[in-house]
Backbone as XML, in Angstrom:
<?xml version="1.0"?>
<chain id="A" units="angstrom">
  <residue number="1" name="UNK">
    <atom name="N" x="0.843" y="-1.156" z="0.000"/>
    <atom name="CA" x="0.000" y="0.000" z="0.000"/>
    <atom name="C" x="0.898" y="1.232" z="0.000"/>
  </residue>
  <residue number="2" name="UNK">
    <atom name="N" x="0.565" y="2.328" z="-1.405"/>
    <atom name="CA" x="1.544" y="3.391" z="-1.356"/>
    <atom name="C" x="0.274" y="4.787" z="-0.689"/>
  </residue>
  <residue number="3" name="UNK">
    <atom name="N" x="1.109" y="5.720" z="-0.112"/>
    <atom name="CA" x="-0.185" y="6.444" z="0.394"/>
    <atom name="C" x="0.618" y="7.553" z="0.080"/>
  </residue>
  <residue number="4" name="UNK">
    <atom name="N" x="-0.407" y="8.980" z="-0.662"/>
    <atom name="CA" x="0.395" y="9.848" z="-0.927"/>
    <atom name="C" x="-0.211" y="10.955" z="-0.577"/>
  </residue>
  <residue number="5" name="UNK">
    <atom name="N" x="0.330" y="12.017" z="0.685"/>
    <atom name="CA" x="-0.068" y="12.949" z="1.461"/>
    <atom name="C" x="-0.269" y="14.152" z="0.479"/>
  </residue>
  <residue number="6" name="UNK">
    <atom name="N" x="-1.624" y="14.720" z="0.007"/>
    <atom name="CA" x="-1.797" y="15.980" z="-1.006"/>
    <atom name="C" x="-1.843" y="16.971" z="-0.018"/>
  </residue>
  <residue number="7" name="UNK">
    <atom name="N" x="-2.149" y="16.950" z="1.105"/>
    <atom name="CA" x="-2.471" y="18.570" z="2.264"/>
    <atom name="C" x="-2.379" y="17.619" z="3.613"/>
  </residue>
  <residue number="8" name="UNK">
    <atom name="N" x="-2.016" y="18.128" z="4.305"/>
    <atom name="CA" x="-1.681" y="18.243" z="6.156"/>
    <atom name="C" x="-2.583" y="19.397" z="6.563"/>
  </residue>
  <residue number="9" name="UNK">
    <atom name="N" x="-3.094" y="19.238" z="7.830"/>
    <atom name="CA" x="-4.013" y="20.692" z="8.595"/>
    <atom name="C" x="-3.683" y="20.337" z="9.648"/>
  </residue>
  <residue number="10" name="UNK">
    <atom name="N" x="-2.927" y="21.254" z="10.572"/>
    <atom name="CA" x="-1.995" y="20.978" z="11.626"/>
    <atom name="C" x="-3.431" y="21.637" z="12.422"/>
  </residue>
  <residue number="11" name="UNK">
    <atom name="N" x="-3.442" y="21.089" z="13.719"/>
    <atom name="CA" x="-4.379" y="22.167" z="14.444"/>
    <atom name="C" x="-4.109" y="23.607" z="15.265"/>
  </residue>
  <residue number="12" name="UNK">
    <atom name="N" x="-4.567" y="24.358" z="15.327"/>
    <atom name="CA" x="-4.194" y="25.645" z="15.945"/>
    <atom name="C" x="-3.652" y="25.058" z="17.419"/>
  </residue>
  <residue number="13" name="UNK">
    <atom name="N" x="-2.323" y="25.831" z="17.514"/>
    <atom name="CA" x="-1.212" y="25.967" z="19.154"/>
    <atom name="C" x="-3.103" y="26.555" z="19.878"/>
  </residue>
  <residue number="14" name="UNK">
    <atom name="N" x="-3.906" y="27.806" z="19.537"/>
    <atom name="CA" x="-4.180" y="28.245" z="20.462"/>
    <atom name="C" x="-5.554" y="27.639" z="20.883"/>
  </residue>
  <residue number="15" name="UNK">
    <atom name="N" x="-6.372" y="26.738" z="19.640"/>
    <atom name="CA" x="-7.140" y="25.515" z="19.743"/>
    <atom name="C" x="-6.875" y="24.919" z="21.396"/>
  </residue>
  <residue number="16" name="UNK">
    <atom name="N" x="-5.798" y="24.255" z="21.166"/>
    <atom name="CA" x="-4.852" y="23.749" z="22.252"/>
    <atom name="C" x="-4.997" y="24.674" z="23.765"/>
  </residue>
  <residue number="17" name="UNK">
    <atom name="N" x="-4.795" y="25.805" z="23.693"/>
    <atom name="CA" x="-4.464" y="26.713" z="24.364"/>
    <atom name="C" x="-6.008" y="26.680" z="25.454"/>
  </residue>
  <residue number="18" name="UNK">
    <atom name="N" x="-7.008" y="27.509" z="24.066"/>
    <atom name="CA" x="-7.880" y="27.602" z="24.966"/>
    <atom name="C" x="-8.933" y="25.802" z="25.333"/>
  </residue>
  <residue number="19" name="UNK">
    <atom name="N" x="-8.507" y="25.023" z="24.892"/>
    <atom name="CA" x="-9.118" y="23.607" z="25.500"/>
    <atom name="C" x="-9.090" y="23.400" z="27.136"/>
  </residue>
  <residue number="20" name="UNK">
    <atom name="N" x="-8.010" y="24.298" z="27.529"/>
    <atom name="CA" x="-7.560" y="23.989" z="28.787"/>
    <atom name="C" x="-6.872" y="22.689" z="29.225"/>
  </residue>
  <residue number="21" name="UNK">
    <atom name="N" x="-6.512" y="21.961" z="28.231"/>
    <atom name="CA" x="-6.561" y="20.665" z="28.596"/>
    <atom name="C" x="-5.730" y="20.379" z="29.549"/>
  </residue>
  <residue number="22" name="UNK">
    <atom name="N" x="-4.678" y="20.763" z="30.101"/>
    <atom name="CA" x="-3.844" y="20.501" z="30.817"/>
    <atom name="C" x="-4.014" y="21.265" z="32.389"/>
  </residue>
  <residue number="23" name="UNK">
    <atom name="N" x="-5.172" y="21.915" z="32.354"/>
    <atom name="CA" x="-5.526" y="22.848" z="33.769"/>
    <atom name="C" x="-5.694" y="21.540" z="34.383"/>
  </residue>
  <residue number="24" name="UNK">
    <atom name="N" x="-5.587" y="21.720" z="35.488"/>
    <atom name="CA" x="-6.297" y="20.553" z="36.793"/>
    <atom name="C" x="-7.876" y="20.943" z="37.154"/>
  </residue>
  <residue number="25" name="UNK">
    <atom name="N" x="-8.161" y="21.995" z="37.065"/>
    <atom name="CA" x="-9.346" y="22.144" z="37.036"/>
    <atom name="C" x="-10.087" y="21.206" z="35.891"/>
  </residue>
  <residue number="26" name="UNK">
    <atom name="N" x="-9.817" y="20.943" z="34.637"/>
    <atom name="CA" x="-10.146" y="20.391" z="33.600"/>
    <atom name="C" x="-10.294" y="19.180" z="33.576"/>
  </residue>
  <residue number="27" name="UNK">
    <atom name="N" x="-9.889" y="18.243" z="34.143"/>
    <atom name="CA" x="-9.428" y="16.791" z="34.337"/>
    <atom name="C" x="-10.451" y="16.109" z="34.593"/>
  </residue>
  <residue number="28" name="UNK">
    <atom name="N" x="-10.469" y="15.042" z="34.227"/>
    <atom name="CA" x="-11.567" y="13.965" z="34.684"/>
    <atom name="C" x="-11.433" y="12.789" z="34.984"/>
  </residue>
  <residue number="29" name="UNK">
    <atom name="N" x="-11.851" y="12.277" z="36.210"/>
    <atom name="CA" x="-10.630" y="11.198" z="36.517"/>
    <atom name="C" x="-11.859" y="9.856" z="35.721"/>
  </residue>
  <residue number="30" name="UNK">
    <atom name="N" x="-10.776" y="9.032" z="35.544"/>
    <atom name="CA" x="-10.718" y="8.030" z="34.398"/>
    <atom name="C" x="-11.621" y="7.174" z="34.914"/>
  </residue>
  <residue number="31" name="UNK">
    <atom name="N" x="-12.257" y="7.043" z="35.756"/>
    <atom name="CA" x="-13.269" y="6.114" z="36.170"/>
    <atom name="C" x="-14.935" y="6.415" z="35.587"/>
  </residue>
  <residue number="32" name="UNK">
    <atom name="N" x="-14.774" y="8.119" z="35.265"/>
    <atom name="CA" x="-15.986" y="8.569" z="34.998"/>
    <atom name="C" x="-15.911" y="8.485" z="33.235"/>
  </residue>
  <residue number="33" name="UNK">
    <atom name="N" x="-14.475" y="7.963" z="32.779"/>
    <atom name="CA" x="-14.970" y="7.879" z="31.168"/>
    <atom name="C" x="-15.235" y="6.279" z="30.636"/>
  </residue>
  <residue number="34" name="UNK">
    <atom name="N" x="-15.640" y="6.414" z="29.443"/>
    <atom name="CA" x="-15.893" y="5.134" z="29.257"/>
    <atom name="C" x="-14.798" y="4.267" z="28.750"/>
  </residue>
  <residue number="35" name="UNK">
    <atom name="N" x="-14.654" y="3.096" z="29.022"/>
    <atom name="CA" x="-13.779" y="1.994" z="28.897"/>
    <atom name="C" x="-13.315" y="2.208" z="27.071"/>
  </residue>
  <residue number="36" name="UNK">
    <atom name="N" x="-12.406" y="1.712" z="26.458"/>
    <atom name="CA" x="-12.091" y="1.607" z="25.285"/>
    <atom name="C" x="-12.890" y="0.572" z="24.139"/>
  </residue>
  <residue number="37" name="UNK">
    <atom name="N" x="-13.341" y="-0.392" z="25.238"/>
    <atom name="CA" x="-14.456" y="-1.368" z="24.688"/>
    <atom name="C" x="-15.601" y="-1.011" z="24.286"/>
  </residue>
  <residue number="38" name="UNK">
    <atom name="N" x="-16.036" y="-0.231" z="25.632"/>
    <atom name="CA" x="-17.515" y="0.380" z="25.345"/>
    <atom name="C" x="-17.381" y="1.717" z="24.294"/>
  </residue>
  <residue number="39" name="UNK">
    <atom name="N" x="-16.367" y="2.394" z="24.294"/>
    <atom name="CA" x="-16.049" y="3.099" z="22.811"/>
    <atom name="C" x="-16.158" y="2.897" z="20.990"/>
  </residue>
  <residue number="40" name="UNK">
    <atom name="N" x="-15.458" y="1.172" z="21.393"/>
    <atom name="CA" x="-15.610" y="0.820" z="20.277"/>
    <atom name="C" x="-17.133" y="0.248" z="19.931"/>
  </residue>
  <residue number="41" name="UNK">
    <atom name="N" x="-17.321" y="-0.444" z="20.599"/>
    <atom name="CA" x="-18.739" y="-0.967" z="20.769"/>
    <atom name="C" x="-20.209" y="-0.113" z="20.544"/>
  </residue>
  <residue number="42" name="UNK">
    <atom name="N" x="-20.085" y="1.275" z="20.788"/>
    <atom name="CA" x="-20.477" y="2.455" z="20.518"/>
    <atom name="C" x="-20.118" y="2.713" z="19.177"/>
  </residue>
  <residue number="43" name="UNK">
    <atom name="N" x="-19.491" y="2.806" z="18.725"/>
    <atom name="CA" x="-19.217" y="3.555" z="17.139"/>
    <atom name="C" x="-19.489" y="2.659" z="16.224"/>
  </residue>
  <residue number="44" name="UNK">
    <atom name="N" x="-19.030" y="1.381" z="16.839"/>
    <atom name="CA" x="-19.474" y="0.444" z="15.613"/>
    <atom name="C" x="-21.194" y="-0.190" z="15.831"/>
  </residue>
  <residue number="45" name="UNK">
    <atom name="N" x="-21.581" y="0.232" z="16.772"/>
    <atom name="CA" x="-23.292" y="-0.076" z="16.825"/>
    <atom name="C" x="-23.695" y="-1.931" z="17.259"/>
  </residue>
  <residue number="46" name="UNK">
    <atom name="N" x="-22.358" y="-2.213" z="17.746"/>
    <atom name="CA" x="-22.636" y="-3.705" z="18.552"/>
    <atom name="C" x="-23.422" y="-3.713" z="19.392"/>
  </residue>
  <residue number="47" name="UNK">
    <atom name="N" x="-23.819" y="-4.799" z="19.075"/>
    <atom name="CA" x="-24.669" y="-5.284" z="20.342"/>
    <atom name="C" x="-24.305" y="-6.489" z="21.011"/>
  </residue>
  <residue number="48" name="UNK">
    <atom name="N" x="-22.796" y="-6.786" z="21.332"/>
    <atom name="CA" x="-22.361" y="-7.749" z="22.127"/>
    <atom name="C" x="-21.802" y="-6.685" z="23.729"/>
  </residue>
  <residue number="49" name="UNK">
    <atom name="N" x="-21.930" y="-7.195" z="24.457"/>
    <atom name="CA" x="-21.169" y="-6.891" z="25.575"/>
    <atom name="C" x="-19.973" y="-6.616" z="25.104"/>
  </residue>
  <residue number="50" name="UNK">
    <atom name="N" x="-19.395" y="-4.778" z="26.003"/>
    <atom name="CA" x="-18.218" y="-4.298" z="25.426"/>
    <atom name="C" x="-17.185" y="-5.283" z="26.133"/>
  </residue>
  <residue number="51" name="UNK">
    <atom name="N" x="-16.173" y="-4.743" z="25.955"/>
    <atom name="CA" x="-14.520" y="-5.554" z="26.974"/>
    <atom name="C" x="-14.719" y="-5.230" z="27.977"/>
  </residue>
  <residue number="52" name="UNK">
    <atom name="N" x="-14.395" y="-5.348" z="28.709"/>
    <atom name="CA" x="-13.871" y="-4.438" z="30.066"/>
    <atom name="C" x="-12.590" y="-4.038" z="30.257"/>
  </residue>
  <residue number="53" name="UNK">
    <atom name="N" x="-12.322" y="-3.088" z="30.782"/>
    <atom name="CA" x="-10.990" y="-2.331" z="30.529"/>
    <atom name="C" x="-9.659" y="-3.495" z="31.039"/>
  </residue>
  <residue number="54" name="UNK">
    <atom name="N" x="-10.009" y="-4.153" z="32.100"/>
    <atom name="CA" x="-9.470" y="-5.418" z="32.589"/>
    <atom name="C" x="-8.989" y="-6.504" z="31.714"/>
  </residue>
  <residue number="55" name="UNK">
    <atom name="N" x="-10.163" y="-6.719" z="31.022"/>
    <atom name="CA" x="-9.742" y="-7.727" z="30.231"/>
    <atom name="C" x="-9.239" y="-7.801" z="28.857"/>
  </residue>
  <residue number="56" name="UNK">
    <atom name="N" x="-9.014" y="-6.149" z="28.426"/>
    <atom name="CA" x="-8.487" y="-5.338" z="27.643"/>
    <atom name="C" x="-6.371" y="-5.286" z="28.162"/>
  </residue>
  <residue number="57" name="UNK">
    <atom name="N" x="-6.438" y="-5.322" z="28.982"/>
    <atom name="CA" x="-4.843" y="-5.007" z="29.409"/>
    <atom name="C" x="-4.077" y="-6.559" z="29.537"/>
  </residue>
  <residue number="58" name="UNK">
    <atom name="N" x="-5.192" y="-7.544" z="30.401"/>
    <atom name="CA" x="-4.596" y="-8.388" z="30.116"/>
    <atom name="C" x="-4.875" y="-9.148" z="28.856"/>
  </residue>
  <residue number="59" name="UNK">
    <atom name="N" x="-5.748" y="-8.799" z="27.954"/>
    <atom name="CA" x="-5.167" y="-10.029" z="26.612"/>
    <atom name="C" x="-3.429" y="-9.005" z="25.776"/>
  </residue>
  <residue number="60" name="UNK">
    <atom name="N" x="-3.547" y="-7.533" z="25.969"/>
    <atom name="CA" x="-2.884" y="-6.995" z="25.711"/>
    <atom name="C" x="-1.088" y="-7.439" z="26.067"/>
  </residue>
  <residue number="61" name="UNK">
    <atom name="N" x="-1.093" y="-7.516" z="27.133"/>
    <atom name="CA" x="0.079" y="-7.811" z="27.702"/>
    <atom name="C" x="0.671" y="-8.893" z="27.302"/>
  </residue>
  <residue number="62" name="UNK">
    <atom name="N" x="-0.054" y="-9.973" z="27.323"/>
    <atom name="CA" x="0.409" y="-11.152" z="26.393"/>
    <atom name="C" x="1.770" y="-11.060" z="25.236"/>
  </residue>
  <residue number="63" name="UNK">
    <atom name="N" x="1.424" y="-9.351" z="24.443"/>
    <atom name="CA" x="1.849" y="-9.143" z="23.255"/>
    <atom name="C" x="2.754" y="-8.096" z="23.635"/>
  </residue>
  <residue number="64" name="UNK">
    <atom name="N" x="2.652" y="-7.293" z="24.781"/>
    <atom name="CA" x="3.725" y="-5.983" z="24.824"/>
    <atom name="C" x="4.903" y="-6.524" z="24.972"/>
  </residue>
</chain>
């Protein structure tokens, strides 16, 4: 597979800037987002039970 880049769109530094993303005020601790399973499982419109983030790290590790 040859892939050939015609335009790049970098995003704005101040995009970035005002997101806040890095304030501590901003943060959300990781329990209140959703798992990577239930992400995918969401976009692709499954209807199987997502992963669980658990059982996501360990089939993972197997391979790191």
């Amino acid at each position: 597979m040859v892939i050939k880049v015609e335009e790049v769109f970098l995003y704005c530094a101040k995009a970035f800037m005002r997101s806040r993303l890095w304030h501590e005020d901003s943060k959300i601790e990781r329990s209140e987002l959703p798992t990577m399973g239930q992400m995918l499982s969401d976009q692709s419109g499954s209807n199987e039970t997502p992963e669980t983030q658990e059982a996501m790290v360990k089939r993972y590790q197997k391979d790191l």
